[in-house]
C-alpha positions in Angstrom: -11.5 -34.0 11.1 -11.6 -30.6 11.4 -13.8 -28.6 9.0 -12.0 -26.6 6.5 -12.5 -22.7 6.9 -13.2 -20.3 3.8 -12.2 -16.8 3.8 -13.4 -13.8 1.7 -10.8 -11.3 1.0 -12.0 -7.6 -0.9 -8.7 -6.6 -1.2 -7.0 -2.7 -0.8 -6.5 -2.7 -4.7 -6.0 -4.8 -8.0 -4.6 -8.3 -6.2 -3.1 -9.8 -9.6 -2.4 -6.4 -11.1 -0.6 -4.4 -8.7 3.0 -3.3 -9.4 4.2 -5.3 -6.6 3.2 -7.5 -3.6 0.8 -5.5 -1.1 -0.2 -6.3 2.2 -2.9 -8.6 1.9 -1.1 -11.0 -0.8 1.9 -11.2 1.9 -0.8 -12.5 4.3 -3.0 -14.5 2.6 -0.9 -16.2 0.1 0.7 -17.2 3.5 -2.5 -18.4 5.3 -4.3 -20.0 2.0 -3.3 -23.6 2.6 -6.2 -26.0 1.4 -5.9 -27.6 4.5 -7.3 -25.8 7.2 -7.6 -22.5 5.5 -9.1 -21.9 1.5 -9.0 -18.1 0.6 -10.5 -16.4 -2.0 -10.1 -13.3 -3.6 -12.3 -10.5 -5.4 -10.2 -9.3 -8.2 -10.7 -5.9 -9.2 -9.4 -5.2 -12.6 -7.6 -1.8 -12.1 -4.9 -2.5 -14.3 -5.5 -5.0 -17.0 -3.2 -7.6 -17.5 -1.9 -9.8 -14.2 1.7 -8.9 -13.0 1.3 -11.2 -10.0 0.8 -14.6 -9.2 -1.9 -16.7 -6.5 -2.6 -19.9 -5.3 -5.6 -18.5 -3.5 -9.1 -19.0 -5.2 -9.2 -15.6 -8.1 -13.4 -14.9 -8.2 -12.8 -12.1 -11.4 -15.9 -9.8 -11.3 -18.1 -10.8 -14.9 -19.8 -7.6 -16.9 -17.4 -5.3 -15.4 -17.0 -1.7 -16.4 -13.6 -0.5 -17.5 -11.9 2.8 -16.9 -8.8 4.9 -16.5 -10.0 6.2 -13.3 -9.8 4.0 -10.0 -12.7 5.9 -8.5 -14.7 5.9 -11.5 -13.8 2.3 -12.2 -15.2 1.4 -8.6 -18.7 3.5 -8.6 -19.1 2.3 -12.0 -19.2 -1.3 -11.1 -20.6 -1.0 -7.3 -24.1 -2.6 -8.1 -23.0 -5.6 -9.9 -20.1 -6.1 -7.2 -22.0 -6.0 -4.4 -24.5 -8.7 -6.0 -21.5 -10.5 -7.1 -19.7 -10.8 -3.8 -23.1 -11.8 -1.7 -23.5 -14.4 -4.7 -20.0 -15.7 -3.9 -20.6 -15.9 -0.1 -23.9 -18.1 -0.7 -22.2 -20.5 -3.5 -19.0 -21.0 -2.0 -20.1 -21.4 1.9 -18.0 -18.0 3.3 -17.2 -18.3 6.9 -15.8 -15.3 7.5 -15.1 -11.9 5.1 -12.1 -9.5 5.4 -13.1 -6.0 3.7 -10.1 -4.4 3.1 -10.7 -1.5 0.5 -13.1 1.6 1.5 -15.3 1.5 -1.3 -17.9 3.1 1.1 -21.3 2.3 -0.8 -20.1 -1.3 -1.3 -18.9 -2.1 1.4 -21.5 -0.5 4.2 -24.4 -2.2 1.8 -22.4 -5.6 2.1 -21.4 -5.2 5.8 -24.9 -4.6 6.7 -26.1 -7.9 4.9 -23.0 -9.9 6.8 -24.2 -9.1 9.7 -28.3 -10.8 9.0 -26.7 -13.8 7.7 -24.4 -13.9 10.8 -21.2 -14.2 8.4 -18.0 -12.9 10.9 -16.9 -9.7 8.9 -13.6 -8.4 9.9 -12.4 -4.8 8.3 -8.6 -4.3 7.9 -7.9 -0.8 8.1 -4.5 -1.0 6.6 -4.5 3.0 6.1 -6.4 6.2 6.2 -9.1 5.5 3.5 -10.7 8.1 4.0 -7.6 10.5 2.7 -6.2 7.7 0.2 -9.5 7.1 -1.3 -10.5 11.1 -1.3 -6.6 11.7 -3.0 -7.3 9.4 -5.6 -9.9 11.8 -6.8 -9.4 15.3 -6.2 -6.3 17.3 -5.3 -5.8 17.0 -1.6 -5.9 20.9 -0.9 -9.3 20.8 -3.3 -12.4 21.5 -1.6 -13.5 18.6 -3.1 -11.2 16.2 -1.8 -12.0 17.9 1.7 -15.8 17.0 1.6 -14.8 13.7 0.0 -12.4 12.7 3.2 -15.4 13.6 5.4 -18.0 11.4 3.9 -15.4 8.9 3.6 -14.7 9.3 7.1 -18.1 8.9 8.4 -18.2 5.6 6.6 -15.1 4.2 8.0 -15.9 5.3 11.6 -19.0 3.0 10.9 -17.4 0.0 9.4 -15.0 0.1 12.1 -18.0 0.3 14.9 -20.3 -2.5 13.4 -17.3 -4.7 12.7 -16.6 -8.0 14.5 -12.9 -7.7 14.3 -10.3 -4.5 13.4 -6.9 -5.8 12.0 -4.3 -2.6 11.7 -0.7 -3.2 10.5 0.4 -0.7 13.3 -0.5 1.4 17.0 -1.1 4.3 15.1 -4.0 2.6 13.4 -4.8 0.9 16.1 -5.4 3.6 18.7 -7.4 5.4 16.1 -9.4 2.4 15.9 -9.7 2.2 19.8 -11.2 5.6 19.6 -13.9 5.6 17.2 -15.0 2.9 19.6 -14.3 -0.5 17.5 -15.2 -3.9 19.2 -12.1 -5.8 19.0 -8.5 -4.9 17.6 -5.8 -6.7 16.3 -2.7 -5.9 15.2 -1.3 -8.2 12.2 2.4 -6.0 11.6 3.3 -6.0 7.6 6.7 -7.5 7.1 8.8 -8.3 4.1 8.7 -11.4 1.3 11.3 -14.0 1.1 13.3 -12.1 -1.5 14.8 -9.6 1.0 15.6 -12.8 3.3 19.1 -12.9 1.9 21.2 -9.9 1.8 22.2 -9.2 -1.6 25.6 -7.4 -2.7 24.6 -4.3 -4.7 28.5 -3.6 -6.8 26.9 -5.0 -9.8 24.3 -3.1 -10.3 25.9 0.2 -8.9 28.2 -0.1 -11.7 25.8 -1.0 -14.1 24.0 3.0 -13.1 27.8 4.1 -13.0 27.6 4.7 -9.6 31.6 5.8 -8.4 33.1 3.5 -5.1 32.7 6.3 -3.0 29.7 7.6 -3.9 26.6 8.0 -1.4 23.3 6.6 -2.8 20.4 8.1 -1.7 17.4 6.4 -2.7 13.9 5.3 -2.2 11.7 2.7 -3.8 8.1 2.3 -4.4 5.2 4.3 -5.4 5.5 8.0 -6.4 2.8 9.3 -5.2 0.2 12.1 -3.3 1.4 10.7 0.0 5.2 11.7 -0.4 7.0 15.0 1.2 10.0 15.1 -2.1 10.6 18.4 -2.2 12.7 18.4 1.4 14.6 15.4 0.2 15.9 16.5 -3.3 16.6 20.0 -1.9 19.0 18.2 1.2 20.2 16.1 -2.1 20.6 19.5 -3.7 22.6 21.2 -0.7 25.0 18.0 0.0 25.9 18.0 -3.7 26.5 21.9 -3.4 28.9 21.1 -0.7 30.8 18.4 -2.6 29.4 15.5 -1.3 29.3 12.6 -3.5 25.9 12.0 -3.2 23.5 10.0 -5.5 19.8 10.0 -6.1 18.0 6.9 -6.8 14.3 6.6 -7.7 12.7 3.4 -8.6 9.3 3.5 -8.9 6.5 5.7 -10.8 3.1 7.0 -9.9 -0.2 4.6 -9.6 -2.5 7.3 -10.4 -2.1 11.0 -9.6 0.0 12.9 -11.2 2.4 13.8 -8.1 5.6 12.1 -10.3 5.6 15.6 -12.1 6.0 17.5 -9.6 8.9 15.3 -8.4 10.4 15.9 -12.1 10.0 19.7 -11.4 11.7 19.6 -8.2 14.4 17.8 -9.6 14.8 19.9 -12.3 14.6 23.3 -10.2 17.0 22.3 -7.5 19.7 21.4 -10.4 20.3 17.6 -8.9 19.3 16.2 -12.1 22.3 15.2 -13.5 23.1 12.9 -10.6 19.5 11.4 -10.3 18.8 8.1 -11.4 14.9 6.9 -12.1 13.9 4.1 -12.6 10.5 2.3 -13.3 9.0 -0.1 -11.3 11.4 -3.2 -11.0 10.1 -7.1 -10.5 9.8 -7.4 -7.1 12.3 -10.1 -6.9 14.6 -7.8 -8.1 14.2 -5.0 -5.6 16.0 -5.8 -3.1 19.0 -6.2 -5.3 18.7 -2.3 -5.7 18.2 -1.5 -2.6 21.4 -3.3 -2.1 23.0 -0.2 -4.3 22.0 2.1 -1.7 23.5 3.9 1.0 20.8 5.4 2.9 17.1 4.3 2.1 14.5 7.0 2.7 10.9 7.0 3.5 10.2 10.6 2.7 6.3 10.6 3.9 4.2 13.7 4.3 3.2 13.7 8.0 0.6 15.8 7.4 -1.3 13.8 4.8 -3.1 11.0 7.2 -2.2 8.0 4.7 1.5 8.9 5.2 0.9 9.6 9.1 -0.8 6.4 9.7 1.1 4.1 7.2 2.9 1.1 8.7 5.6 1.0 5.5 7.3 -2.3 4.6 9.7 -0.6 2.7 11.0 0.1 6.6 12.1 -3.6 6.8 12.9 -4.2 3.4 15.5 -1.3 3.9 17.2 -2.8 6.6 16.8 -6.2 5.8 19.9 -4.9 3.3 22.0 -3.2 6.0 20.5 0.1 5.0 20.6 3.6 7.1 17.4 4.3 7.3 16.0 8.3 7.4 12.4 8.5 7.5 10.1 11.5 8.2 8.6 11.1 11.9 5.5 8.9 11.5 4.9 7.2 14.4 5.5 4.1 12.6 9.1 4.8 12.5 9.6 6.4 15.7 8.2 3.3 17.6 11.6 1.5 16.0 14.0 4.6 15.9 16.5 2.1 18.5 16.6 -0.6 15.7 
């Protein structure tokens, strides 16, 4: 009989806590199977209270130190997770550790200590880190975000050189990963959860927003946060509605940490399309595609020039047309690779 194999996940973020399904608890919710595959999972505990449910193995970090600030909250606790994690490779016989969140001191310290006790250690780079990690403490035009991005960058390079396997949800990613020289690529695509399998009739809620028959919905849904290009978006909005088209603007989501949301409010404001913007918080996740179903056209309004945009592989691209969505997206090369869909 065929030995059962454990997996280590450090997840991207908060893995019970998270607004809504990321990538790693679409994959390994899928591959934990207490059969051939047992997974478990370092919980960070960014934001309190679980929103999300696991059968994988939940280690929750003891003595940890709690804070407002994501960056804080991880430097604060990176002695006693580092000990932690190397305590729950040894106790409950790790094969093999996916790394999937920068966390550049923890993560290099633990990578390094992988590598004596010959434990496989595969690093998903599932974004720019070094930008998203770097954003999440200083303004990105801040000198201080700039020095930030290139320490973090050095790091990365290096986790992706020592590692013994790359995973990337997309080519961008992965031809970045091919040239900072990384031993052996994979790409594992994101893709959608089985709410968005069925395709959902959006009249109820549309008159439940007091959307008209013939109006156009314009919407997008997720985070609202540094990685976004609004201002483009609501002034188009602005400049159809000048022109009499019926348009609609539908935000559902809010902001994780920075404090990019205001701006969007200001924009919104300015421009004068307030009056026919709807936003919304952050919606179960069984109920988004339901509201996507409301929507006309489905927008991923990413800033090409901010790396974790440029690089991101978005589900939301899938979930859109899963609904029978128009898609417009700014051009990451993510969406251009499947402009023909």
């Amino acid at each position: 009989m065929k030995d059962i194999l454990r997996v280590l996940l450090i997840p991207s973020s908060d893995y019970l806590g998270h607004p809504f399904p990321q990538r790693h608890n679409h994959l390994f919710e899928r591959l934990h199977d207490g059969k051939e595959f047992e997974v478990h999972v370092v919980r960070f505990n960014i934001f309190g209270k679980p929103k999300l449910t696991s059968k994988c193995v939940i280690h929750e970090i003891p003595l940890e130190i709690r804070t407002h600030s994501t960056a804080l909250y991880y430097l604060a606790n990176v002695a006693s997770y580092t000990s932690e994690i190397l305590r729950i490779v040894k106790q409950e016989s790790i094969d093999i550790v996916v790394a999937g969140n920068l966390l550049p001191p923890l993560t290099y310290t633990m990578a390094r200590q992988l590598t004596e006790r010959r434990i496989p250690f595969v690093f998903d780079l599932q974004d720019d880190y070094p930008t998203s990690a770097a954003g999440y403490i200083a303004d990105v035009n801040s000198i201080i975000n700039t020095t930030l991005k290139r320490v973090f960058e050095a790091m990365t390079q290096h986790l992706i050189r020592i590692a013994d396997v790359v995973t990337v949800p997309g080519i961008a990613l992965a031809m970045y990963a091919r040239k900072v020289c990384a031993k052996n690529i994979h790409i594992i695509p994101n893709g959608i959860s089985e709410h968005f399998l069925q395709k959902h009739d959006g009249t109820e809620i549309r008159e439940k927003l007091g959307f008209e028959d013939d109006a156009i919905v314009v919407g997008y849904i997720g985070s609202i946060e540094f990685w976004l290009d609004m201002e483009p978006l609501i002034k188009a909005i602005a400049e159809a509605h000048r022109h009499g088209v019926p348009v609609k603007f539908l935000l559902v989501g809010e902001h994780l940490q920075t404090e990019y949301s205001r701006k969007v409010e200001k924009w919104i404001e300015n421009y004068g399309v307030k009056k026919i913007t709807t936003w919304l918080n952050i919606v179960p996740h069984e109920e988004v595609p339901k509201y996507m179903a409301t929507m006309s056209i489905g927008t991923i309004p990413f800033d090409i020039n901010n790396p974790t945009a440029y690089y991101a592989a978005p589900n939301k691209l899938w979930e859109y047309l899963s609904q029978g969505l128009t898609v417009i997206s700014t051009p990451i090369p993510e969406a251009i690779l499947h402009k023909n869909l």
